[in-house]
C-alpha positions as a printed Julia matrix, in Angstrom:
341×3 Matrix{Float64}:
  26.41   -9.02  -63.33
  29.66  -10.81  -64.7
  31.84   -7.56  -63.06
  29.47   -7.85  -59.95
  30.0   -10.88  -59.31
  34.31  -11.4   -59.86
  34.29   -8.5   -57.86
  33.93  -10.94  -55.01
  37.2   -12.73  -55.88
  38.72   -9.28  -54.77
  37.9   -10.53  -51.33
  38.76  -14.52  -52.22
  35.1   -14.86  -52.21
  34.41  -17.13  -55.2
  31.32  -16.16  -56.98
  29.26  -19.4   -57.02
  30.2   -21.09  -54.07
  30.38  -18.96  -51.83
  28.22  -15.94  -52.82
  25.38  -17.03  -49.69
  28.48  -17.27  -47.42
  29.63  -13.76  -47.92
  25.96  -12.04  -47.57
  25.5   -14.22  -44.29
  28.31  -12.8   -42.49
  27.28   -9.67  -43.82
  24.28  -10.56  -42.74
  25.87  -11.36  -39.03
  28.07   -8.11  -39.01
  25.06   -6.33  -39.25
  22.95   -8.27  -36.28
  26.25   -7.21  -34.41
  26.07   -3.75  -35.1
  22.18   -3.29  -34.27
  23.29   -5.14  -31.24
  25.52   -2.86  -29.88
  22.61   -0.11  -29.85
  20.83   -2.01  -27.3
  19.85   -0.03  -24.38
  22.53   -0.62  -21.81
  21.91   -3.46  -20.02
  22.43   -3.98  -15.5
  26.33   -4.32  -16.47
  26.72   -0.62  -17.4
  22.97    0.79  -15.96
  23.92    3.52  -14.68
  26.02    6.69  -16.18
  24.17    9.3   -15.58
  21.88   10.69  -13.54
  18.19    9.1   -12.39
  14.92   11.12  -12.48
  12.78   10.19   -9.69
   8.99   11.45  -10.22
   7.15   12.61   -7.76
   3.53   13.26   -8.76
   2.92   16.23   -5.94
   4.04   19.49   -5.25
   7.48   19.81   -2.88
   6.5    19.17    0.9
   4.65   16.5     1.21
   4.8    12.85    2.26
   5.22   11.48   -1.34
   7.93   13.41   -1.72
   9.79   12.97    1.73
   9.57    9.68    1.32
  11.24    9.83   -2.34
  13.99   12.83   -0.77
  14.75   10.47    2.02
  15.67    7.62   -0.15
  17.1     9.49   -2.76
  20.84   10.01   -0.88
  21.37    6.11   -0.27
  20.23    5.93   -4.11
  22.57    7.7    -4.99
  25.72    6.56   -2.78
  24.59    2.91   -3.94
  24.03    3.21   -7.7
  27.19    5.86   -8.29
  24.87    8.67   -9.66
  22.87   11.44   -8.91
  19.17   10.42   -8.23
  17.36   13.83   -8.83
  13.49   13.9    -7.11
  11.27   15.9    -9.54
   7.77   17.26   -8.72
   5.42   17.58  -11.35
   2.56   18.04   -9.59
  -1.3    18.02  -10.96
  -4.28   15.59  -11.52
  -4.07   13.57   -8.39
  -0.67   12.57   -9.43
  -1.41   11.58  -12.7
   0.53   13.8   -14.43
   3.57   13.05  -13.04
   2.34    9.31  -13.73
   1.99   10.32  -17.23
   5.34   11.08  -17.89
   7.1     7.85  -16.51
   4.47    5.68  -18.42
   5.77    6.99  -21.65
   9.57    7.98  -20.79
  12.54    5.72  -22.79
  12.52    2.44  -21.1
  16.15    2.9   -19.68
  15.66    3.0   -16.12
  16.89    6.62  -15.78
  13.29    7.99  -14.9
  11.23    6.31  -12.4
   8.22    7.13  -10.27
   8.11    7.26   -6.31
   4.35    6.09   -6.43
   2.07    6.53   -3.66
  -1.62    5.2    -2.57
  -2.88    7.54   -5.43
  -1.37    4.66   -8.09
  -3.86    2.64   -6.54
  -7.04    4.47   -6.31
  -6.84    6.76   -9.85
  -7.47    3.96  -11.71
 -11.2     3.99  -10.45
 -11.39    7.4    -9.43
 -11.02    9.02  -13.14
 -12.78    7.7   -15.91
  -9.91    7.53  -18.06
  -6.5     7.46  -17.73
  -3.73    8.81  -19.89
  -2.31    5.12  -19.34
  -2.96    1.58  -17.88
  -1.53    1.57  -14.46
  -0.14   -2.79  -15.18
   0.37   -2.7   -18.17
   2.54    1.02  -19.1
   4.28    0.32  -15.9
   5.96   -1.84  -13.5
   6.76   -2.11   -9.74
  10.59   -1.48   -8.29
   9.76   -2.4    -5.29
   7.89   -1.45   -2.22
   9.68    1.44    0.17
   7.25    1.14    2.84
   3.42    1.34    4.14
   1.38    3.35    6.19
  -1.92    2.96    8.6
  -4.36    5.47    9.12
  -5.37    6.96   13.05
  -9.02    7.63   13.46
  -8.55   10.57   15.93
 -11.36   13.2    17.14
 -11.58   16.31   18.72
 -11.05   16.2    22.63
 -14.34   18.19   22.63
 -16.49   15.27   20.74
 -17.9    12.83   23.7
 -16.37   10.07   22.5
 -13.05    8.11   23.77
 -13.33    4.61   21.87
 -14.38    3.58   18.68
 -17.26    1.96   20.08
 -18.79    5.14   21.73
 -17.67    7.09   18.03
 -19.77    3.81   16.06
 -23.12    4.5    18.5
 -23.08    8.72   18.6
 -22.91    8.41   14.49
 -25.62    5.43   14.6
 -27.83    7.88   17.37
 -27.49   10.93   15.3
 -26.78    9.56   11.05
 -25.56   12.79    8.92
 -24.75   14.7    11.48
 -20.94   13.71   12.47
 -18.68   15.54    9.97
 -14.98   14.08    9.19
 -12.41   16.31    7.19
 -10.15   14.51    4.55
  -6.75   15.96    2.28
  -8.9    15.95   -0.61
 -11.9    14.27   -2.7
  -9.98   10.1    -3.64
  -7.35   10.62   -0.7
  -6.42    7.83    0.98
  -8.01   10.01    4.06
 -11.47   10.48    2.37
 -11.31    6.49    1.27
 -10.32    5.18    4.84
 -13.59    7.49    6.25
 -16.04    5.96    2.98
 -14.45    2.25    3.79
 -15.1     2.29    7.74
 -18.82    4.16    6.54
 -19.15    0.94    4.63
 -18.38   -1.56    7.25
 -19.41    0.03   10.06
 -22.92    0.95    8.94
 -23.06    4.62    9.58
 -23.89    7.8     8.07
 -20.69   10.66    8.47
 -20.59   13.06    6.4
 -17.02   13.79    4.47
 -15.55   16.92    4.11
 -12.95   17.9     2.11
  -9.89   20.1     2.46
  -7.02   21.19   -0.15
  -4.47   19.31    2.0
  -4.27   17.28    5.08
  -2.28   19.95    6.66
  -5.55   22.07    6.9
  -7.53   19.24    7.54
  -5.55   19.15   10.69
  -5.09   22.72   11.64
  -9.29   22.55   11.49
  -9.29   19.21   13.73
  -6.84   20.92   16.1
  -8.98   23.75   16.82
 -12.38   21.96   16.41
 -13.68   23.13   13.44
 -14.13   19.03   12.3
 -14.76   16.72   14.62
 -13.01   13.98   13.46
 -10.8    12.77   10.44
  -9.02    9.51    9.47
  -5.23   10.78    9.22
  -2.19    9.76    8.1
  -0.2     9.16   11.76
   2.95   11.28   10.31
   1.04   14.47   10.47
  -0.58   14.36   14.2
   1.64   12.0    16.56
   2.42   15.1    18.09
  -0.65   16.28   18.77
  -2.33   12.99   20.18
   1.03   12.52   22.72
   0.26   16.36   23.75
  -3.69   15.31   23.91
  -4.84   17.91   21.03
  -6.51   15.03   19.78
  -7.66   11.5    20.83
  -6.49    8.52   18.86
  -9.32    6.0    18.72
  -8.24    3.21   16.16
  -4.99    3.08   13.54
  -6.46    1.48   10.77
  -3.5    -1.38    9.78
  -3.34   -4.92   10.63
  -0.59   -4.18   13.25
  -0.11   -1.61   15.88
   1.53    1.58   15.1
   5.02    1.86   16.24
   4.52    5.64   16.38
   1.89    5.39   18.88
   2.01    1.83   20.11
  -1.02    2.05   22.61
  -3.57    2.53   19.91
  -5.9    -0.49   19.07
  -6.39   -1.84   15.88
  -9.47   -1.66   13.74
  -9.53   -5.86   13.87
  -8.9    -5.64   17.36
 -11.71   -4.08   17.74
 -14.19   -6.29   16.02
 -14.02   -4.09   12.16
 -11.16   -5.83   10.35
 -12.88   -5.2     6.96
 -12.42   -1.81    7.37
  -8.4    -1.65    7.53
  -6.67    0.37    5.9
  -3.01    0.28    4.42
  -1.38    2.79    2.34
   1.54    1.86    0.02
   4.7     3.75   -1.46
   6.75    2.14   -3.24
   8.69    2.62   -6.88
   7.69    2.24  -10.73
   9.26    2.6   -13.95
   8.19    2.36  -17.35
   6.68   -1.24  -18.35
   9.64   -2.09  -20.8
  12.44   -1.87  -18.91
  14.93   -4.6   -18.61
  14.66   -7.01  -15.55
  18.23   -7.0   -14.9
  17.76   -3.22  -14.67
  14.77   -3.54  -12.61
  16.75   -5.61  -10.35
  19.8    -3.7    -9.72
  17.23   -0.94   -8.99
  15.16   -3.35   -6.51
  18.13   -4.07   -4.76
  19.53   -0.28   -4.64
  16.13    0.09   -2.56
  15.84   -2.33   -0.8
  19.51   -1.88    0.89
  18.52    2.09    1.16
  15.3     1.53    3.14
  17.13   -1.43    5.84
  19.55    1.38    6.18
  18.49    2.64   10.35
  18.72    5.98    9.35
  16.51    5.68    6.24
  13.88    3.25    8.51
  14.03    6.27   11.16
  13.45    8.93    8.69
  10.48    6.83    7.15
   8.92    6.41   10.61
   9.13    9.44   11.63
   7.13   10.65    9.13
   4.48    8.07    9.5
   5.58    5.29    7.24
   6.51    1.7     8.64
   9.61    0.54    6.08
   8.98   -2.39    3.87
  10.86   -4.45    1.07
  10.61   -7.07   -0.75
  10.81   -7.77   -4.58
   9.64   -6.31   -7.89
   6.67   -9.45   -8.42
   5.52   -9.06   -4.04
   5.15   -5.18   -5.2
   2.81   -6.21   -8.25
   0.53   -8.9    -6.47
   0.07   -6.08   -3.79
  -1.36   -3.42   -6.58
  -3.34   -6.31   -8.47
  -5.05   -7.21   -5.14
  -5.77   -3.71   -4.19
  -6.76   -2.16   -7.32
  -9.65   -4.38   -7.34
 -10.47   -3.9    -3.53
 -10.65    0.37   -4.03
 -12.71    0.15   -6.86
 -15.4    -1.71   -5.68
 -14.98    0.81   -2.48
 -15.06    3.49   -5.03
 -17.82    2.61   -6.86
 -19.89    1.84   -3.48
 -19.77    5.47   -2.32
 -19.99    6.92   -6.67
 -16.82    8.79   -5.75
 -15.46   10.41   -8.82
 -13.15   13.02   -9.91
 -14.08   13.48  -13.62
């Protein structure tokens, strides 16, 4: 112990005075060094490139909405943002894997209505939808059309609300899927409007729509994106969009409130996650990365023209949105026993 301790007056460290001295700035030099292996922090986030989940397939509206933003991502935050599909589960796979990805904010999630809605849908989750992740920010919403088949004698959703009161069970509406945001919008306005339709389910909203088109389903509560086109030609009849505002797409069409059913709107959201334990200053250089990329007019045109009205805002306005929702589909949800599991 004697050659342990004059081996500190190699350093001019004397060995009784200042023995606690020399083991706290040890001490220090080490805090220093963990330190510096810190994830990086806003001042160097990024250098390199940024995964951006999508939970679907290629092709559809989840991910053109994350390929349209992805370009301005990229100009803004001086890397590559990559969109990856890893489809499966109702988008829960893809969910999955940005739950429990490193918390860097280099792998995010372009998160759709489905965020929402799985939570209630499947019994259990691979994750907790507040508390493995957290909101971006919002990259824009979307109303629903109620829109029939010219050959159905109905041309308001007043004459649609008495023919399915007249004859209950025997009005068929086709949806994307079993918990799509177009079988939940049909189950909802069931709810409020008292009436008895019966749902039908596709693998996709494209054939949904191919069906409407050439009668095979009378109805269906669409996204807008997919058949503007066919209501301005008159392949179909718009009766309601299913938002608190008009439609810019198709500007003529009512309003569920306006038409005495306001409990029945529907809005569907898009906007971006990443893992819960990411840094805020991260999570705001991200925010405002998306928020600049969706004001851009040629990112807002892009958006609407496939359906989806731009929005923006910040990280917390994202979150109250999904804790006020979440609720809202699950009671929905548990009203008309939907389940997937």
């Amino acid at each position: 112990m004697k050659f342990a301790l004059n081996s500190f007056n190699f350093f001019g460290i004397g060995p009784q005075r200042h023995l606690w001295n020399f083991f706290s700035a040890l001490g220090l030099t080490a805090l220093g060094l963990i330190t510096s292996f810190h994830p990086a922090s806003a001042q160097t986030f990024p250098n390199k490139p940024i995964r951006l989940m999508v939970g679907y397939a290629p092709g559809g509206l989840t991910d053109g909405v994350a390929r349209t933003l992805a370009p301005g991502l990229t100009e803004l935050l001086g890397q590559q943002v990559v969109v990856d599909n890893k489809g499966g589960g109702g988008s829960t796979i893809g969910t999955d894997l940005v739950a429990k990805a490193q918390a860097d904010g280099y792998t995010l999630l372009m998160a759709d209505q489905a965020l929402i809605s799985n939570t209630s849908l499947y019994q259990k989750l691979p994750y907790d939808t507040l508390k493995d992740l957290r909101p971006v920010g919002l990259v824009g919403v979307a109303s629903s059309v109620i829109v029939v088949h010219p050959s159905l004698s109905v041309r308001s959703l007043k004459e649609l609300v008495a023919l399915a009161k007249n004859k209950p069970g025997s009005l068929n509406y086709a949806s994307g899927g079993n918990g799509t945001l177009t079988h939940l919008a049909g189950e909802l306005f069931k709810q409020v409007a008292g009436v008895d339709i019966v749902h039908v389910p596709y693998k996709g909203a494209g054939p949904a729509v191919v069906d409407l088109i050439g009668g095979q389903v009378p109805m269906m509560f669409s996204s807008i994106g997919p058949v503007v086109q066919h209501i301005k030609s008159g392949k179909v009849i718009a009766l309601a969009v299913t938002g608190e505002t008009r439609a810019s797409a198709i500007p003529d069409v009512p309003t569920l409130s306006e038409l005495g059913l306001p409990a029945a709107s529907v809005v569907g959201y898009w906007g971006m996650m990443a893992p819960s334990a990411v840094p805020t200053d991260i999570i705001e250089k991200l925010n405002l990365a998306v928020n600049t990329t969706v004001k851009r007019p040629e990112v807002s045109q892009r958006l609407l023209g496939q359906g989806v009205e731009p929005a923006a805002g910040s990280a917390p306005n994202y979150e109250k949105i999904l804790r006020a929702e979440i609720p809202k589909w699950a009671e929905v949800i548990k009203r008309a026993n939907i389940k997937i599991d």
